[in-house]
N, C-alpha and C positions, 0 to 999 in steps of 0.2 A: 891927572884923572886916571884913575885906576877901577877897570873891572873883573871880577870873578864869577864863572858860573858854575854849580857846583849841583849834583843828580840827587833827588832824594826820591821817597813814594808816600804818598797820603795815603790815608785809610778811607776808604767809599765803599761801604759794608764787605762783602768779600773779594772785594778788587782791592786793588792800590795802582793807581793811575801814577803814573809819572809826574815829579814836579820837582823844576827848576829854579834854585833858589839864584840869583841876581843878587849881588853886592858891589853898589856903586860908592868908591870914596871921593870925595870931592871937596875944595875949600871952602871954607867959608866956617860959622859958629858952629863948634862940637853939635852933634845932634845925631840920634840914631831913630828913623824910621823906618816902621816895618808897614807892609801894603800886601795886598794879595789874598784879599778876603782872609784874614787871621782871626781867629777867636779869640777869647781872653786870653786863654791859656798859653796862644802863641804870642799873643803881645808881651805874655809876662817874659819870653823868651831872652830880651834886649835887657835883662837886668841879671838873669842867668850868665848868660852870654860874658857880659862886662867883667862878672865877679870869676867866672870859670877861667875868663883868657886871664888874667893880671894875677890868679891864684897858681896859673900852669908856670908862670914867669916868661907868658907873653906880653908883648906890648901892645897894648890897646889904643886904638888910634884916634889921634884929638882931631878928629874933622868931622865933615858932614858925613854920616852913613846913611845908603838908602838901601835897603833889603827888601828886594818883589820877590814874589811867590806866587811864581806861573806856572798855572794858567789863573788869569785872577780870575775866574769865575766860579772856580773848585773852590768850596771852602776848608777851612784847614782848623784840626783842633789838634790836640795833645801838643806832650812837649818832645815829637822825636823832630820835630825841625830844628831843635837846639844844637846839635854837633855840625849839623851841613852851614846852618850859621855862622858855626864858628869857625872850620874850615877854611868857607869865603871869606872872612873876613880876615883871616891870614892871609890865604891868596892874593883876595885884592891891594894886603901891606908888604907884599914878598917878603914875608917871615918864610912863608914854604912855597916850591916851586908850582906853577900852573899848569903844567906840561904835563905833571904825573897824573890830572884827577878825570883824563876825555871819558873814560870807561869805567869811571869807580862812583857805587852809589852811598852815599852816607844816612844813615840814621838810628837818632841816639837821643837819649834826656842829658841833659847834666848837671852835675852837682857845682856847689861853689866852690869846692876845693878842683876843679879839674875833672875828675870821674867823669868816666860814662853810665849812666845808669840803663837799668831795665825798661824796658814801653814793654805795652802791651798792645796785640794784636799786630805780632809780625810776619807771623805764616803768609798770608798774601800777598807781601813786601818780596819776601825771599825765592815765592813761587813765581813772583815776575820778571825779577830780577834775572833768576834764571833762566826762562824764557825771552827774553832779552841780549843773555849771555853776558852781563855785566860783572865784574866785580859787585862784592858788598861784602861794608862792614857796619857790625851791630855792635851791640856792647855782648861782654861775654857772657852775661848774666843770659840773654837769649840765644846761648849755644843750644839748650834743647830744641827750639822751635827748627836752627837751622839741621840737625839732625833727623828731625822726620823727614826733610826734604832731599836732603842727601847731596847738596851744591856743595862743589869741590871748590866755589871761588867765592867762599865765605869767608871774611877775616875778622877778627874780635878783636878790638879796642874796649881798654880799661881804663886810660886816662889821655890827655890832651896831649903829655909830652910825648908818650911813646908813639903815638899818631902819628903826629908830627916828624919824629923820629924814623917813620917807617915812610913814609912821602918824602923823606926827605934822601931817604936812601940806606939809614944808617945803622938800622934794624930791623928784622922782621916785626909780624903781627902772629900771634896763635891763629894754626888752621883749622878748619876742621876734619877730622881723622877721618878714618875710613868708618865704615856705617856700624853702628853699635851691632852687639849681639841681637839687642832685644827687638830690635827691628825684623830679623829672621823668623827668629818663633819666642813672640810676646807669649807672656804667660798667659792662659785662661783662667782664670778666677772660675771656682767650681762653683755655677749655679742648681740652686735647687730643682731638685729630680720631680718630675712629675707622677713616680709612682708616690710620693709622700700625698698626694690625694685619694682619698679614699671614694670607690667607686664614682659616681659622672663619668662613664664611659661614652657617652654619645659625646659630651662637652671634649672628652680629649680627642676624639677624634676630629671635630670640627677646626681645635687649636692645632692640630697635624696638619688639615687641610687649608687653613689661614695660612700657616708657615711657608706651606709647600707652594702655593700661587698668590704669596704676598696678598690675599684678603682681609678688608677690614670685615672685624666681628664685633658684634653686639652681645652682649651674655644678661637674659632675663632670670633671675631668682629673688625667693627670700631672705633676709640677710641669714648669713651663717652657712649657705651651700656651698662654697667654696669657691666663689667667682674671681675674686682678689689673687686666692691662691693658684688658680689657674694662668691667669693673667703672667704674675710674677714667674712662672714656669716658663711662657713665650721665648724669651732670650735663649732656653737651653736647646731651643728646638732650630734655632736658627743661624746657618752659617754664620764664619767668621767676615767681617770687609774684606774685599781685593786690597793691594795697596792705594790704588788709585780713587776708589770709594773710601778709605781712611782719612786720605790726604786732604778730601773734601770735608769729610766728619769734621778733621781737626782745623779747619780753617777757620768753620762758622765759628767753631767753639772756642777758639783763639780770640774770634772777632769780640765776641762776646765778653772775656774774659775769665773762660774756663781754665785748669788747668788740665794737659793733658798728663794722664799718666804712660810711664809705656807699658804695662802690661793692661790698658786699656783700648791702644792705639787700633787695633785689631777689633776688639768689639763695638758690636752694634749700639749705639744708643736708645736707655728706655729712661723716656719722662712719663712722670704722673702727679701732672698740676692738680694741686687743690683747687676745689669747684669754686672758690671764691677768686680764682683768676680774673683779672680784666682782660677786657679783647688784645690791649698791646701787648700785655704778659704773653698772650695765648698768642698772637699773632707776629707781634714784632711792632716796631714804632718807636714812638718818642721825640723830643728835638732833634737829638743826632740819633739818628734809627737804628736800632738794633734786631737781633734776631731775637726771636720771640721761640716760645715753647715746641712749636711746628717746626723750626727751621732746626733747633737743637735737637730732634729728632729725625731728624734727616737723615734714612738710611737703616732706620732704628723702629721703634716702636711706639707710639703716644697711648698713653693708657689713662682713659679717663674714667674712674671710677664714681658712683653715684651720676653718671651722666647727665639723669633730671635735674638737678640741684643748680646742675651750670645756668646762667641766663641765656634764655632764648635766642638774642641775637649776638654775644660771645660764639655760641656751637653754630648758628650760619653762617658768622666769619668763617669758617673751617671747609663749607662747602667749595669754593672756590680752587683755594691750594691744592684739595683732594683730587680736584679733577687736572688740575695745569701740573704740581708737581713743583711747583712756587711761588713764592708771593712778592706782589712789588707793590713798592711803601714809596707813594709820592709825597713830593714838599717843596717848597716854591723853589730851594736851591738844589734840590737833585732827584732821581728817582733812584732808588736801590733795588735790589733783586737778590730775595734770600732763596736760596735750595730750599723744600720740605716737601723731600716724597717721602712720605712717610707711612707706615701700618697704621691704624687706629684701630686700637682695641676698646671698648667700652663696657661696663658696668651697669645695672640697674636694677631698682626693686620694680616689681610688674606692679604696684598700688604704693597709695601714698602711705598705707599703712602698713607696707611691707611683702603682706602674701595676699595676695589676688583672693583666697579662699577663707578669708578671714571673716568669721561669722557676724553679721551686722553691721560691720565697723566701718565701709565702705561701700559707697553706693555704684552701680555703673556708671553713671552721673559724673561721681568725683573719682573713679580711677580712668575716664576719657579724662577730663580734664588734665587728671597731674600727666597722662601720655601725650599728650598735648602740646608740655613743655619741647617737646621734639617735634621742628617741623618736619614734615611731607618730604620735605627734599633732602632733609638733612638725613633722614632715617635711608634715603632709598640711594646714600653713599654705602651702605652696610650690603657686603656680599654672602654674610652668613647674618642671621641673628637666633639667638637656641636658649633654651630652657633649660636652665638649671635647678634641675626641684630638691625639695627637701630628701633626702636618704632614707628608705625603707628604713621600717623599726626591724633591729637587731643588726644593721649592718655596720655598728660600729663597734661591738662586741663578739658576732660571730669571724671564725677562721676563714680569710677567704684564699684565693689564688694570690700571688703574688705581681703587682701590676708591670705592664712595662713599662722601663727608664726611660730617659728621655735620651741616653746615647741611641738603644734602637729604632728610635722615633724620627730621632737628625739624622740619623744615617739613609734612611728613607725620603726626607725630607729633602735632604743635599743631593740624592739620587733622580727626584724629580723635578728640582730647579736644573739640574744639568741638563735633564731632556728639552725642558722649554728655552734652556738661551742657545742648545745646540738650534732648535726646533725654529725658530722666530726671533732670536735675539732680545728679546722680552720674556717677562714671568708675564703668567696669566693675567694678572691683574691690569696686566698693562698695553693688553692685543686692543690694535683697532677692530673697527668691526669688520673691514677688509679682511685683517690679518685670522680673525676669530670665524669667517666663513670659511678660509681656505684651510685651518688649520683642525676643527673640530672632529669633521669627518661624520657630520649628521645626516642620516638622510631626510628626505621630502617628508615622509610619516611622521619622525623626530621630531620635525621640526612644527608638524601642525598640532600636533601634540603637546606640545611647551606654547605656542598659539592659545593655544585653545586653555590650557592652565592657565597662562598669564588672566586674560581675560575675566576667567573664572573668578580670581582671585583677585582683578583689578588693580595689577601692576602697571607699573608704567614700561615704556621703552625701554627705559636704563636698566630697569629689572631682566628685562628681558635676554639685554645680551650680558647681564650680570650673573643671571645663572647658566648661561652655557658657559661663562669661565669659569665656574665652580666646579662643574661637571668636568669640563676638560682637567681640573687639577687633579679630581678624583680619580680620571681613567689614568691619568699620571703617574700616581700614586700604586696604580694596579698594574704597570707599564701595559694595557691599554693602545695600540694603536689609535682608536677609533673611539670618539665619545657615543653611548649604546643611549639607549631609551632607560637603564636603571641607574647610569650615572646623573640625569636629567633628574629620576625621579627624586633620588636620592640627595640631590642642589635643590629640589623645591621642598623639601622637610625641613632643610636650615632656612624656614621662613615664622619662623615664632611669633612675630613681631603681627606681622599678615595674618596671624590664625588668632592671635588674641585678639586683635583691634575686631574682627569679622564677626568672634563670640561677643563683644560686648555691645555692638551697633545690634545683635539682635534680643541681648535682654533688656536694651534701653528703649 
């Protein structure tokens, strides 16, 4: 009787839990079972496995095999339990010694000729490993993944013998070097400049102010004012990631099966699902649950344009996340939890026919309705919402000033996120309401004054302490000690959304 235990890590959305692969040999009729809650793709494992060892010019053993994969209540897909399989199953025949593997984690595909191949979604494997402080070896094809993370006790396997060969004592395994260049200073890909917009001055500033206190915004126009292009402008206005905001970025998007590039590793991610998304596109799910459009934007920006068009309860999936900052995807065998603090930035025509002021063609009647599309609560996740109107005649032929870029835009930008994580350790967006009393510096008058508008205007609470975070990004932006009674006034004008629905409740 011969046994082997040998360390691998499953994939459990962006974790990878520990799991112990078990190879008992025993007499009795050839036979190889595998147990441990294994999906298809791990059952097909025992046929990989067979052709891999006898292809390496190991010997594959005529007895009973039993392979657990514990914990059996984790379930198990792909095929990187194939190499720690085979591993054991050396171990357990003393082809290779058992003593080398107390602190080494294995995981790998494999090919029939011996190879180790590529998996996907290793980032989580590598990050835990480390935090563990184990050995791991991958195949070499996922040398990138182990480079973002920068573990010095990474080793790459290309085939069965040389494995073997390095367990066994008799050769090394390739290391991982010291940390790439691009890891230092990734490239920035030059995003477009927001002076290529032509006038919407109120719009850019409100996209300043989104930037600067992480605000979700709403943008109200006809098609053709320039909403999209603004939008797309967002990224140039907004810091690079920390390394440690990267590492998370490229987890999810590992898990998923992104690739990363490195002169990406640094930038912010921006999605813009088309409106015919389903909720688990938009949200995440599935059999084996993945990250959805929110979670890939994690850090980043979600830009939903034509946002009426989406299905009504696709955009209330979204209220949720917006407020926790993640989403957890239950299923009878696990519950997962994706990251998705995300910006949302949104898109809209104010009518179904386009422009609100379109003679005849829509009634108050049916431009409540198509506004409609957007519930009450889902609208009062939005800390700006603004008007983007059609451009005076001759303002796309007359000479005007020249606008500003979006470098001196960031540079203000990045100057009043410093104030708010020196200030609270948070951007505005993200102050409790504790943190948001102590930190505004409003007084008694201020305050019954934003009272007394709310009310007017028939906001809710969440409006309430939503625009004094707007107002603090503004006096931010002014470096402002003190939010004043015009930064107030000036966070209740980015209410578009409130002054349209108020005009039409009274021509209807």
């Amino acid at each position: 009787m011969a046994i082997a235990c040998i360390r691998t890590r499953a994939s459990c959305g962006v974790e990878a839990p520990e799991v112990t692969v078990e190879v008992h040999l025993s007499n009795g009729l050839p036979a190889f079972n595998l147990v441990g809650l294994p999906e298809a793709s791990v059952k097909e494992a025992r046929e990989r496995v067979r052709s891999a060892l006898i292809n390496a010019g190991f010997e594959f053993p005529m007895r009973r095999i039993t392979v657990n994969l514990a914990p059996a209540d984790l379930p198990k897909q792909g095929g990187r339990y194939d190499l720690p399989i085979a591993i054991g199953i050396l171990a357990a025949s003393e082809q290779i010694p058992l003593n080398n593997l107390q602190h080494v984690e294995f995981v790998g595909e494999l090919a029939l000729s011996g190879h180790i191949r590529y998996c996907q979604g290793l980032l989580p494997a590598i990050i835990a490993a480390k935090r563990q402080d184990n050995s791991l070896v991958l195949p070499l094809d996922n040398r990138h993944d182990a480079e973002l993370v920068g573990y010095d006790k990474v080793l790459f396997g290309t085939h069965l013998q040389s494995l073997a060969a390095y367990l066994q004592g008799q050769a090394p395994l390739p290391e991982l070097d010291s940390a790439p260049l691009w890891l230092e200073d990734a490239a920035r890909e030059s995003a477009p400049c927001l002076s290529d917009v032509i006038g919407q001055y109120q719009a850019k500033q409100a996209l300043e102010i989104a930037a600067a206190g992480n605000h979700n915004l709403l943008m109200l126009g006809p098609p053709g004012t320039g909403k999209t292009m603004l939008a797309s402008r967002m990224m140039a206005l907004l810091p690079p990631l920390t390394y440690e905001e990267a590492l998370e970025v490229a987890a999810i998007h590992s898990v998923a099966g992104l690739d990363i590039k490195p002169q990406h590793f640094y930038k912010r991610p921006f999605r813009a699902p088309h409106h015919t998304s389903s909720a688990i596109s938009l949200v995440g799910g599935g059999s084996f649950p993945r990250p959805g459009e929110i979670s890939l934007a994690h850090r980043g920006v979600l830009f939903l344009d034509e946002v009426a068009e989406f299905p009504r309860k696709v955009l209330d999936c979204l209220r949720e996340p917006m407020e926790t900052g993640e989403v957890v995807i239950s299923r009878a065998a696990a519950k997962l939890t994706f990251l998705s603090r995300f910006q949302l930035i949104a898109a809209m025509n104010p009518s179904p026919t386009g422009d609100i002021d379109s003679q005849h063609r829509a009634t108050p009647e049916q431009i409540q309705r198509y506004l409609a599309r957007l519930s009450g609560p889902f609208l009062d996740r939005f800390d700006l919402t603004i008007e983007v109107p059609k451009l005076p005649a001759g303002t796309l032929t007359q000479a005007s000033a020249p606008s500003e870029t979006s470098d001196a835009i960031a540079n203000r930008v990045k100057q009043a996120r410093e104030r708010q994580l020196a200030r609270a350790g948070v951007l505005n967006s993200e102050l409790t309401g504790k943190q948001l009393k102590s930190v505004s510096g409003l007084s008694d008058a201020d305050l019954v004054f934003l009272e007394q508008s709310v009310v007017k205007l028939g906001l809710s609470v969440r409006s309430f302490h939503r625009i004094q975070r707007v107002a603090r990004t503004i006096a931010d932006l002014e470096q402002a000690p003190n939010t004043e009674r015009r930064h107030l006034a000036q966070a209740l004008g980015y209410r578009a959304m409130d002054r349209l629905l108020a005009r039409l409740s009274q021509q209807y």
